[in-house]
C-alpha positions as CSV (number, residue, x, y, z in Angstrom):
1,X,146.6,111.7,100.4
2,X,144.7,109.2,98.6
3,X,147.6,106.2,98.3
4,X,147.7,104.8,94.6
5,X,146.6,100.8,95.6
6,X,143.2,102.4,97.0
7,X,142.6,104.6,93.8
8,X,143.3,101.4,91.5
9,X,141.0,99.4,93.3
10,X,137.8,102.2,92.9
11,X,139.2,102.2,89.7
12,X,139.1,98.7,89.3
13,X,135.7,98.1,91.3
14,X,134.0,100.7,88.7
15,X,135.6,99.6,85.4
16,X,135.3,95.8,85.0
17,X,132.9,96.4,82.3
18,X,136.1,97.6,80.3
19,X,138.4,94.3,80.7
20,X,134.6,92.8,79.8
21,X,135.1,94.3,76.8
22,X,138.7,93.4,75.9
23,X,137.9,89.5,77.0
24,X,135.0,89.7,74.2
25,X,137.4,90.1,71.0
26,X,137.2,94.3,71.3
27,X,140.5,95.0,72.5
28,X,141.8,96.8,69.4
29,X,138.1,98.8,69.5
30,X,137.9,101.8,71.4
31,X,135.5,102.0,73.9
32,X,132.4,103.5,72.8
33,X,131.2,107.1,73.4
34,X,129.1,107.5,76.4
35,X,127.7,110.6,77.9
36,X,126.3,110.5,81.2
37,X,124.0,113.1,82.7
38,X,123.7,114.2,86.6
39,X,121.1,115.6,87.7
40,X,121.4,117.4,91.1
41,X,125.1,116.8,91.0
42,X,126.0,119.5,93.7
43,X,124.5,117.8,96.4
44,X,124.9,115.2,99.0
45,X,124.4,112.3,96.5
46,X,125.3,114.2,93.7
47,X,129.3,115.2,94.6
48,X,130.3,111.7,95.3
49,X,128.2,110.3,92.4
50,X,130.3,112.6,90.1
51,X,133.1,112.0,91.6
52,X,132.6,107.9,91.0
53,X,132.0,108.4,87.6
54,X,134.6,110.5,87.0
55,X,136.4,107.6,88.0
56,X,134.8,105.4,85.3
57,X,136.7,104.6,81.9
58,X,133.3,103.7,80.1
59,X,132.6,107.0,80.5
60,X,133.5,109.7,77.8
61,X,131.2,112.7,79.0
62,X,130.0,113.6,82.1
63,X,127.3,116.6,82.3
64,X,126.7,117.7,85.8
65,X,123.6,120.0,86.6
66,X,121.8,121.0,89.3
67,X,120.1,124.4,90.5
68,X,122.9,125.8,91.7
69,X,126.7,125.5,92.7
70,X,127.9,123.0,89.6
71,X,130.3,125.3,88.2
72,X,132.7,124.8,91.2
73,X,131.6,120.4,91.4
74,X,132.3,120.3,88.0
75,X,135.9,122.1,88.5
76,X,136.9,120.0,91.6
77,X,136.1,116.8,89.3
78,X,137.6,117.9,86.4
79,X,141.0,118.1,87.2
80,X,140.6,114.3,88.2
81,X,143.3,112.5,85.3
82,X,140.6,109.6,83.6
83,X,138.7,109.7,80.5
84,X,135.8,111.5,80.6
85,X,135.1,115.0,79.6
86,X,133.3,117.4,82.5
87,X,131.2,119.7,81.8
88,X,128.5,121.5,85.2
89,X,125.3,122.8,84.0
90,X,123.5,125.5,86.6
91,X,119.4,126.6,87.0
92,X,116.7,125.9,84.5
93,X,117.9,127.5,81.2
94,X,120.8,125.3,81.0
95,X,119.0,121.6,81.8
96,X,117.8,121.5,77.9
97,X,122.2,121.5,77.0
98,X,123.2,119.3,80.2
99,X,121.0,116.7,78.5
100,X,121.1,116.6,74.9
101,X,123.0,113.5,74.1
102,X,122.7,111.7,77.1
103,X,123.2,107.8,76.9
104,X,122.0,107.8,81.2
105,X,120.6,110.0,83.2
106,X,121.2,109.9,86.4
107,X,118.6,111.5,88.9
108,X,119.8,111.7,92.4
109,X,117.7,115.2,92.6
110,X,115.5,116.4,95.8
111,X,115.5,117.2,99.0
112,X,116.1,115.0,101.8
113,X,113.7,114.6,104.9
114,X,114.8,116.9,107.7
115,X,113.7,117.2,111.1
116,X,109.9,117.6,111.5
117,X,109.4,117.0,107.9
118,X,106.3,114.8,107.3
119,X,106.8,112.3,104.2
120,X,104.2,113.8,102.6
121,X,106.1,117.1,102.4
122,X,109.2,115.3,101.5
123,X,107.0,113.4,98.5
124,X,105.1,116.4,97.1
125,X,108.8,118.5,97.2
126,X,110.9,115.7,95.9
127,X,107.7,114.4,93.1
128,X,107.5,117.9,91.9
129,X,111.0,118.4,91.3
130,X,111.1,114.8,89.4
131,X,108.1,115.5,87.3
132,X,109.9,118.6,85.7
133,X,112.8,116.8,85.3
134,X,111.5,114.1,83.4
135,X,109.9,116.6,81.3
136,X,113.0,118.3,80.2
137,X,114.5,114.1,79.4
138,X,110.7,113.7,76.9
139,X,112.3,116.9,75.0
140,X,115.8,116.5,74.7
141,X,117.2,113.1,75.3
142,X,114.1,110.8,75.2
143,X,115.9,107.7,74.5
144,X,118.3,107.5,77.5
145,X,118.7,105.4,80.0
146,X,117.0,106.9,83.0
147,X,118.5,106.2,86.5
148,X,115.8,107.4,89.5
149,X,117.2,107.7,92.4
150,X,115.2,110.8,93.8
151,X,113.3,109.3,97.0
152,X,110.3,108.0,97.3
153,X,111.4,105.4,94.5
154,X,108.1,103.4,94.9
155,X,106.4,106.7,93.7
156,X,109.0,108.6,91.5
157,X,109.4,105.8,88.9
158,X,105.6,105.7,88.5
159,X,105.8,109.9,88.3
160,X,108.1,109.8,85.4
161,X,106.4,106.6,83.6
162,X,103.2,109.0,83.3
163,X,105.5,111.9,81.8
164,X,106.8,110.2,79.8
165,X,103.9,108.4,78.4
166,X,102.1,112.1,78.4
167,X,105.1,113.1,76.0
168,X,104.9,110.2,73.7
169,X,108.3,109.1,74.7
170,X,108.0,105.8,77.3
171,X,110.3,103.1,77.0
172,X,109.5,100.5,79.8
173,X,113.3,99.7,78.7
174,X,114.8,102.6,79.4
175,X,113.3,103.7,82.9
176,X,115.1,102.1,86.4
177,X,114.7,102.7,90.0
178,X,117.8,102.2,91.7
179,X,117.5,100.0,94.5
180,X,120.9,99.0,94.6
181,X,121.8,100.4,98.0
182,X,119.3,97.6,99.6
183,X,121.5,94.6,97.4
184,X,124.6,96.2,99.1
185,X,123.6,96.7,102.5
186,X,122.0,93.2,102.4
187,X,125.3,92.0,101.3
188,X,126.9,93.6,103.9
189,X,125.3,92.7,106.4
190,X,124.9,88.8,105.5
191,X,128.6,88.5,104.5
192,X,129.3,89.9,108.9
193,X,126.8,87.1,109.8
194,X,127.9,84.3,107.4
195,X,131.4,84.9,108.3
196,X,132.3,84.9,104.6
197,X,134.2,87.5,102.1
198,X,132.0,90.2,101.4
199,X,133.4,90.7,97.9
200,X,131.8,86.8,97.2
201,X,128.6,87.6,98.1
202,X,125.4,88.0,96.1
203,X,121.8,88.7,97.4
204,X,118.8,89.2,95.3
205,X,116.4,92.3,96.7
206,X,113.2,92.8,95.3
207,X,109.6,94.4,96.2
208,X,110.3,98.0,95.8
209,X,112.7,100.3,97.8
210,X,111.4,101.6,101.5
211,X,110.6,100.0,104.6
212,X,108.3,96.9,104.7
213,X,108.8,96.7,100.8
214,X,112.3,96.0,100.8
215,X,113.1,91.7,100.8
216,X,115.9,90.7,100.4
217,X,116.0,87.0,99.4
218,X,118.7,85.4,101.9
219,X,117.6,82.1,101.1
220,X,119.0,82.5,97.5
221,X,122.6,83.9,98.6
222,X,125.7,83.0,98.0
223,X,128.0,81.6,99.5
224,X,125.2,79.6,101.2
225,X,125.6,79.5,105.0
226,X,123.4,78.0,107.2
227,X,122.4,81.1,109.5
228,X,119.3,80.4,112.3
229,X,115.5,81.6,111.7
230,X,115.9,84.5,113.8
231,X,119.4,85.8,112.0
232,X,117.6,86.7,108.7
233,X,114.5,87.8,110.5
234,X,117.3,90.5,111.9
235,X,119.3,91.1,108.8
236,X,115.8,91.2,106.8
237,X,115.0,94.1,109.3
238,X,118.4,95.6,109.4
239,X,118.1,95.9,105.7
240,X,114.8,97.8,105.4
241,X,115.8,100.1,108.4
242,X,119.2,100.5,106.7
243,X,118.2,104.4,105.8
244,X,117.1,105.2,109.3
245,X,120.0,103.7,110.8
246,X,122.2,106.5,108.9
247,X,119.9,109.3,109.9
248,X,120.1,108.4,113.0
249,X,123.7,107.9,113.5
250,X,124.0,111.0,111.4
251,X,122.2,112.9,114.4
252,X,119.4,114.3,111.8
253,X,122.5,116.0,110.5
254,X,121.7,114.2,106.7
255,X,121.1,110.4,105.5
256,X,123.1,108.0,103.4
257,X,124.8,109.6,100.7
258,X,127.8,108.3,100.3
259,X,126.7,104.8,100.4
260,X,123.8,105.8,98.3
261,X,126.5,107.5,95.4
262,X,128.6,104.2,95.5
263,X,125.2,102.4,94.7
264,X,124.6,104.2,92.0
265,X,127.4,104.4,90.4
266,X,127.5,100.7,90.5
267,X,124.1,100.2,89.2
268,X,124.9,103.1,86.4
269,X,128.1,101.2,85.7
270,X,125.8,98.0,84.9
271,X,123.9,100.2,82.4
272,X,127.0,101.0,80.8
273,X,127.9,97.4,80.5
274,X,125.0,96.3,79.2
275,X,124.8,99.3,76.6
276,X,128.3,98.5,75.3
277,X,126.8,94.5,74.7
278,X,128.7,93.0,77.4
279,X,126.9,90.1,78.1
280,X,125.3,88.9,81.1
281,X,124.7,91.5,83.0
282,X,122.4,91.4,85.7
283,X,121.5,93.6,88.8
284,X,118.3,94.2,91.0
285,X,116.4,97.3,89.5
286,X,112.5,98.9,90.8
287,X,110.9,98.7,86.9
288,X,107.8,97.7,84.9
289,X,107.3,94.1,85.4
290,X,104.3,91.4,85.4
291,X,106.3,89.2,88.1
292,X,103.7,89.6,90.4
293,X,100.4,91.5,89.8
294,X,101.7,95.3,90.7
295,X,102.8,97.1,87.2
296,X,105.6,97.8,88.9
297,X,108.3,95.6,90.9
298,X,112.1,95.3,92.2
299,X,113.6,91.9,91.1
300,X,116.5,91.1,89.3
301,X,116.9,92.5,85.4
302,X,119.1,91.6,82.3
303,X,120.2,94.6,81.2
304,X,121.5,95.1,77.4
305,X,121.9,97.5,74.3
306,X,118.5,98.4,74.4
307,X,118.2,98.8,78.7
308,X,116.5,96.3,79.8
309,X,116.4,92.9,78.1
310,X,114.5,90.6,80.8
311,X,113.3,90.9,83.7
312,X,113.9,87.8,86.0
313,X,111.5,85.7,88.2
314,X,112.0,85.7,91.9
315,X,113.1,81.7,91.8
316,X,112.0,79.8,95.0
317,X,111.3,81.6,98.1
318,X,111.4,81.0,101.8
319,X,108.1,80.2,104.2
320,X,109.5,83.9,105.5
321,X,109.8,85.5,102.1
322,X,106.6,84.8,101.0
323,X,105.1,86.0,103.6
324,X,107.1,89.4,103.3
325,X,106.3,89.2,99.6
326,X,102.5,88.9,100.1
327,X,102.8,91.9,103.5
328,X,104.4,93.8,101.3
329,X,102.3,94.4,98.3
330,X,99.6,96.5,99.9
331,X,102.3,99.4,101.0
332,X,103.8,99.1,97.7
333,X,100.5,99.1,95.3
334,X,99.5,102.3,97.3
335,X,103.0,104.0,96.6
336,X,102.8,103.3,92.7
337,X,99.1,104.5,92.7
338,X,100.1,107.5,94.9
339,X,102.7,108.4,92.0
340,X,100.4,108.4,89.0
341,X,98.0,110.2,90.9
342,X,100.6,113.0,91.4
343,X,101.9,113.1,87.5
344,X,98.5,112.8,86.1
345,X,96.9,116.4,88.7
């Protein structure tokens, strides 16, 4: 049994947008509508991603889809006592009426890798289902906010850039990959090194979201601590192998999912926010930028009414950063060009 102080406190952690809201003069308002979309909501990422947003009171609808086995996710969640409406959405003829109306879309869609699965099967799998996807958000909700989350990141945000550009329908705005999961496991991490309470702690990521690409910018977190050359060489590391740590303690059994939901719903809460106007929002997102000379780029974003409203600079970086930075952009100018390949065969 779930005791009542742990509930409040998801509740709590997922919903600070809403006492936002009240501290901006719109206590007597009600909250706005907002209808959130989930696509591949029955599996590993998809359960616990419902579930969190079940969870959130800026939420008034929540559409779960996936190929199969929503009628029975969207049951389970319904009977949860918050806000939002549920609704579970199940095989192709029913994506166009899962989406219609969506403020977000949520894509945690695809496969993972399994055991003797080369990356390139996992890409052309995972980028095919994504490309069809995104088609089906160009016809029937083209102005959402679109949350990729579908693996490989680097390549899928790229994919559905040239969909939706194909369809008449891109919004540089509106499109986010969700590299949240590397801001929390960097945060994680440096808060067990820094000896300092994890809740405090803030640490920029940015590049893109696999391996090599991932930096995390420990010489801009907070609380500062004064932690030796060879500590944030290890947490830098520990934070791009954070995925493969999970599979492997997972036994090739499945990777991070549930660490991987709560990201999501925390970056999805953030688009929320910044749709209801509260201001000052800001969290690391993988989205079109001229930062640095790749068209796309992971750094930290403004979001607002209209998705996103700036993107930030990366701010001073370490002799170590810069050097990641720089190491980095090969791997991750091949993964962008490898997407548009893909979307435009």
């Amino acid at each position: 049994m779930m005791k009542p102080s742990i509930l409040r406190s998801l509740h709590s952690a997922l919903s600070r947008g809403s006492s936002h809201l009240a501290r901006r003069g719109y206590a007597t308002d009600p909250v706005p509508e907002r209808k959130v979309a989930i696509l591949g909501a029955a599996g590993g990422i998809g359960q616990p991603l419902s579930l969190l947003m079940k969870l959130n009171p800026l939420v008034s609808s929540l559409s779960l889809y996936d190929i199969a086995g929503t009628p029975g996710v969207a049951a389970d969640v319904s009977h949860i006592n918050t806000r939002s409406e549920v609704a579970g959405y199940q095989g192709e003829d029913e994506l166009g009426k899962a989406l219609e109306g969506s403020d977000i879309v949520i894509i945690p869609a695809g496969v993972p890798r399994k055991p003797g699965m080369t990356r390139d099967d996992l890409f052309n799998i995972n980028a095919g289902i994504v490309k069809s996807l995104c088609s089906a958000i160009a016809k029937y909700c083209p102005n959402a906010l679109v949350n990729m989350i579908s693996n490989p990141v680097n390549s899928t945000v790229p994919i559905a850039a040239e969909i939706f550009k194909k369809a008449g329908t891109y919004d540089e705005k509106k499109l986010f990959g969700v590299t949240t999961l590397d801001v929390v496991r960097a945060k994680t991490f440096y808060a067990g090194k820094a000896k300092v309470p994890v809740a405090e702690v803030n640490v920029p990521v940015v590049g893109g979201h696999a391996g090599i690409t991932i930096l995390p910018l420990f010489s801009q977190a907070t609380p500062k601590a004064n932690l030796d050359d060879d500590v944030i060489k290890a947490l830098t590391k520990r934070t791009q192998d954070g995925g493969t740590e999970v599979v492997e303690a997972k036994a090739g059994k499945g990777s991070a999912t549930l660490s991987m939901a709560y990201a999501g719903a925390l970056f999805a809460d953030a688009c929320l926010k910044g749709l209801n106007r509260v201001p000052d929002v800001v969290e690391c997102s993988f989205v079109q930028s001229s930062i640095t000379e790749l068209p796309f780029f992971a750094s930290k974003v403004k979001l607002g009414k209209n998705g996103v409203e700036e993107v930030l600079g990366l701010g001073p970086l370490s002799d170590f950063e810069q050097q990641g930075l720089e190491s980095l952009k090969p791997e991750l100018k091949s993964s962008i060009e490898k997407g548009i390949k893909f979307a435009n065969q």
